[in-house]
Structures are given as structure tokens and as C-alpha cells.
C-alpha positions as CSV (number, residue, x, y, z in Angstrom):
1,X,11.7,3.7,58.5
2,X,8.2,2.9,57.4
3,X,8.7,-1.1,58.7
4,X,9.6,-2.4,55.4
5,X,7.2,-0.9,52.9
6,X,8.0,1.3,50.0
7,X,6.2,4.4,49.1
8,X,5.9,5.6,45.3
9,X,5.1,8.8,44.3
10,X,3.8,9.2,41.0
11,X,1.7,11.7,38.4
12,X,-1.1,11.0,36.8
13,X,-1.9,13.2,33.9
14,X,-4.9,13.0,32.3
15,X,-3.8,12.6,27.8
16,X,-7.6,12.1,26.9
17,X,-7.7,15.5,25.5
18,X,-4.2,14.8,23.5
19,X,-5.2,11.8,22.5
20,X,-8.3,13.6,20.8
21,X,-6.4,15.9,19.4
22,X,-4.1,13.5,17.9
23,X,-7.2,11.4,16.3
24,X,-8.8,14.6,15.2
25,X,-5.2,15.5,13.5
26,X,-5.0,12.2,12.0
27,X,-8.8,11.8,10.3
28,X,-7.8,15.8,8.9
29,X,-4.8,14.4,7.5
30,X,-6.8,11.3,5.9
31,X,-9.6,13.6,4.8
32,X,-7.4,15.6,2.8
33,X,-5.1,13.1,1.8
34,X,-8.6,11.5,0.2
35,X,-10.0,15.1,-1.1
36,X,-6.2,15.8,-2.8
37,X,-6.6,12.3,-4.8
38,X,-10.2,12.7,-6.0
39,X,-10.1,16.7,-6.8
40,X,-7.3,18.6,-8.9
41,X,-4.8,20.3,-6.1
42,X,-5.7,23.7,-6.6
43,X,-9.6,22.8,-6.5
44,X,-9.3,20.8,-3.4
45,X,-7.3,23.5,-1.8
46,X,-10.1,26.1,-2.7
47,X,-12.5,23.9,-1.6
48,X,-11.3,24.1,1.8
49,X,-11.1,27.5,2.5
50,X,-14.4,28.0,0.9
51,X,-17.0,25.2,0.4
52,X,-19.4,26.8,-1.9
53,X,-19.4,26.4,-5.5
54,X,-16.4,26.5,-7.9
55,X,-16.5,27.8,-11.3
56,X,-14.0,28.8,-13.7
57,X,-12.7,30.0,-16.8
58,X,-9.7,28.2,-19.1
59,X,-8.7,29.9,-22.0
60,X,-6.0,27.5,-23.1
61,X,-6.7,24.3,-22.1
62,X,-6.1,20.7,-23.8
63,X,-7.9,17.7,-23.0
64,X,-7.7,14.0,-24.2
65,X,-9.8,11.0,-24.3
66,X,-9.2,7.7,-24.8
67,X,-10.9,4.7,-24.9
68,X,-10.3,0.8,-26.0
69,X,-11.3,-0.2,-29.8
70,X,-13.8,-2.8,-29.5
71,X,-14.6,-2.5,-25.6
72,X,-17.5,-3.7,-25.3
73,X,-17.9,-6.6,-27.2
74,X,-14.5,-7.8,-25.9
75,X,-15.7,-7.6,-21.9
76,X,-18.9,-9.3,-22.9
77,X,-17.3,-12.6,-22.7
78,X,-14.9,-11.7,-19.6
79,X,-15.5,-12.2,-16.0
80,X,-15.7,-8.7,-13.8
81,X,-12.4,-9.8,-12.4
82,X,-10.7,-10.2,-15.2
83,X,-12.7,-6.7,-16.8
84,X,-11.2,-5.2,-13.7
85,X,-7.7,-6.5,-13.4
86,X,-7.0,-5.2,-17.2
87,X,-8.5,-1.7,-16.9
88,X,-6.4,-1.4,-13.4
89,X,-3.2,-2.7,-15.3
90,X,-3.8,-0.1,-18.0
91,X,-5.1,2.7,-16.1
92,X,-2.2,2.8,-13.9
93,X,0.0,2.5,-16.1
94,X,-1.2,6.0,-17.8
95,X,-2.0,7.5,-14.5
96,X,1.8,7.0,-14.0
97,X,2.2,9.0,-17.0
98,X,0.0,11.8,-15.4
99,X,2.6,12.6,-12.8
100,X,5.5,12.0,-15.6
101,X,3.9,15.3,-17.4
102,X,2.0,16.7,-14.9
103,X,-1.8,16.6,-15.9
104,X,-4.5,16.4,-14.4
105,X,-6.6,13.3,-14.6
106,X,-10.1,14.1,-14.8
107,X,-12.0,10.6,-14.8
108,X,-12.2,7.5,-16.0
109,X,-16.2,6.0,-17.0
110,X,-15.6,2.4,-18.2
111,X,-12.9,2.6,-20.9
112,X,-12.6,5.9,-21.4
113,X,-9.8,7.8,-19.5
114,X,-9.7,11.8,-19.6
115,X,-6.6,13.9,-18.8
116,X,-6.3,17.8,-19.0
117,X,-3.6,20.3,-19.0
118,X,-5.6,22.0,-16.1
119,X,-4.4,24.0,-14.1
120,X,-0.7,24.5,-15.4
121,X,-1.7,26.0,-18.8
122,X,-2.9,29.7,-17.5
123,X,0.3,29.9,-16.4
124,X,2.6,28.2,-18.8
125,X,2.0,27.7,-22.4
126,X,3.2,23.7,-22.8
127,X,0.1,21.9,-22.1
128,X,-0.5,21.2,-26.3
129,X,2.9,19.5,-25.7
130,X,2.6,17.7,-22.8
131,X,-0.7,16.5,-23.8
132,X,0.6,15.4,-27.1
133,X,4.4,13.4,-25.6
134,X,1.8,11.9,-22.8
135,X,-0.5,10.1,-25.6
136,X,2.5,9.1,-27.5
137,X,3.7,7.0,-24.2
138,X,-0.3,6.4,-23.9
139,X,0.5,4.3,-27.0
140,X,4.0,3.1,-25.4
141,X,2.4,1.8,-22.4
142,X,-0.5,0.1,-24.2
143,X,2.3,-1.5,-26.6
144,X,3.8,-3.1,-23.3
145,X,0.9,-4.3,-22.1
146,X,0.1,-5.8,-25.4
147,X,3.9,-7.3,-25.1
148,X,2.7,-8.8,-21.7
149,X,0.4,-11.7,-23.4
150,X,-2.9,-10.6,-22.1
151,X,-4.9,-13.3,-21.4
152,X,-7.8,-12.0,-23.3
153,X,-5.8,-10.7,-26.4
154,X,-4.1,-7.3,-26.9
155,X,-6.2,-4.2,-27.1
156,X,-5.7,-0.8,-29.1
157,X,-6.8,2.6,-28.2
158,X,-8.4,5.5,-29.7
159,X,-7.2,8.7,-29.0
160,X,-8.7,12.3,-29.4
161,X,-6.9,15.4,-28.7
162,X,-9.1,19.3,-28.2
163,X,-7.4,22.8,-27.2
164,X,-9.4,25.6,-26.5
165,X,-11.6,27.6,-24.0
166,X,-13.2,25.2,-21.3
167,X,-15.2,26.4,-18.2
168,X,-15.1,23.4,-15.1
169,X,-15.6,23.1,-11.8
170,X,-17.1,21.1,-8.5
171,X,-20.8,19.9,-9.4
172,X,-22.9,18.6,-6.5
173,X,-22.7,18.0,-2.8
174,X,-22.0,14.5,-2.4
175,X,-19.0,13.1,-4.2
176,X,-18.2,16.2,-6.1
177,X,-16.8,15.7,-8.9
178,X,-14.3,17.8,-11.1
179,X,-16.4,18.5,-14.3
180,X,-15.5,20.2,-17.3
């Protein structure tokens, strides 16, 4: 009898070091979760085994651009909100398409929106094709949208289609950028 107290036994484990571990994990798994959204997968992926300079070579390679007829003098007389809010509605509407046909989105600057069969073409020859079916629902989506009522009045797009030999890569050391 210890006259009426209680004795615990316990552990006590020092978890700092797991709990470091676990953070460390999780900023790597945002890191490359952001590096897989801004970079094409295979050039991210490169880019992490080997951090200097990437350069290469496409022989068969189509790319697109796009951009909204009358642009400029139509955002003039918007609010950046509203300049915003319709490029987003747009652009995500063709980055869904991306995925659909598996293309790589290269950039958007302002209106303009540029896709490229990168890096599936060296190994299959469809890139022509899927760069072509993904325009024509280009013009599908912009048709919906236009369908939508826009609040500043429906838009058309121009599109351009190139194949042929393209050399791309990272450029720079902060924000690199996927350039062709």
C-alpha cells in the first residue's frame, strides 16, 4: 500500500524529429505539387534530378495560339475584376480541354493562350490531330460561353495552328519558364 496515492508509469518519447520529418515531407510534396503545375511533367521531373539547364529538340511538334478578336479595345472599358473573371471563365474552360487531349499548356500572356503537343508527339504521331479536335472544342467552349450572356458581350477567337521542328526548354533561374 502506498497510503492511498497512485503511481503512473509513463514514456515520454521525444516526436520532434518526426514531426520534422513529417513537415519536411509535406513542403516536398507542396513543392512539387507547385513545380508539376507550372512546368510540363517530363521537364519538371528532369529538373529535379538535374537542376541545370534544359534544352531540347522536337521534330514533330504542333502548337496553337489563340487570342480574343478585339481584346483590347473591349477591356478598355471593363473593370480588372470583371477583365479577370472572363479570361478565368474562358481559360479554364480550355485548360479543361488540355487534359481532355492531353497537351501541354504552355502559357497564357493577356489573351493569348498557347497549347503544344509536347512531349507525346516523339513518341506518338497524333499530336496534328489532337491539336486540331482541341481547337474545334476551343470554339465549342467559347460558343457556351457566348450562350452564357456575358455581361460584357460575347467574344470570338482567333486561332492559328504550326507543325514542325521546335527547340524549348527552362530559361532563367527564378520562375523558370517553359519556353519554346
Amino acid at each position: 500500500d502506498n497510503g492511498g496515492t497512485k503511481q503512473f508509469v509513463g514514456f515520454i518519447r521525444d516526436v520532434t524529429l518526426q514531426k520534422s520529418l513529417l513537415l519536411a515531407q509535406a513542403e516536398r510534396e507542396a513543392s512539387d505539387s507547385l513545380l508539376f503545375n507550372i512546368l510540363p511533367e517530363h521537364i519538371a521531373r528532369r529538373l529535379k534530378q538535374d537542376p541545370s539547364h534544359i534544352a531540347d529538340l522536337y521534330n514533330n511538334t504542333t502548337i496553337l495560339f489563340a487570342d480574343i478578336v478585339g481584346f483590347t479595345d473591349r477591356t478598355s472599358v471593363m473593370s480588372p475584376h470583371d477583365v479577370v473573371m472572363m479570361l478565368n471563365d474562358i481559360f479554364s474552360r480550355f485548360d479543361y480541354l488540355v487534359d481532355v487531349y492531353d497537351l501541354n499548356k504552355v502559357k497564357t500572356i493577356g489573351d493569348c493562350y498557347m497549347v503544344t503537343s509536347i512531349p507525346t508527339d516523339e513518341l506518338e504521331n497524333d499530336g496534328c490531330s489532337r491539336v486540331c479536335r482541341f481547337a474545334l472544342d476551343m470554339f465549342k467552349a467559347v460558343r457556351a460561353f457566348n450562350n452564357t450572356g456575358p455581361r460584357h458581350g460575347q467574344i470570338n477567337f482567333r486561332i492559328g495552328i504550326a507543325t514542325g521542328q521546335v527547340v524549348a526548354g527552362g530559361v532563367g533561374t527564378k520562375r523558370v519558364l517553359f519556353y519554346m
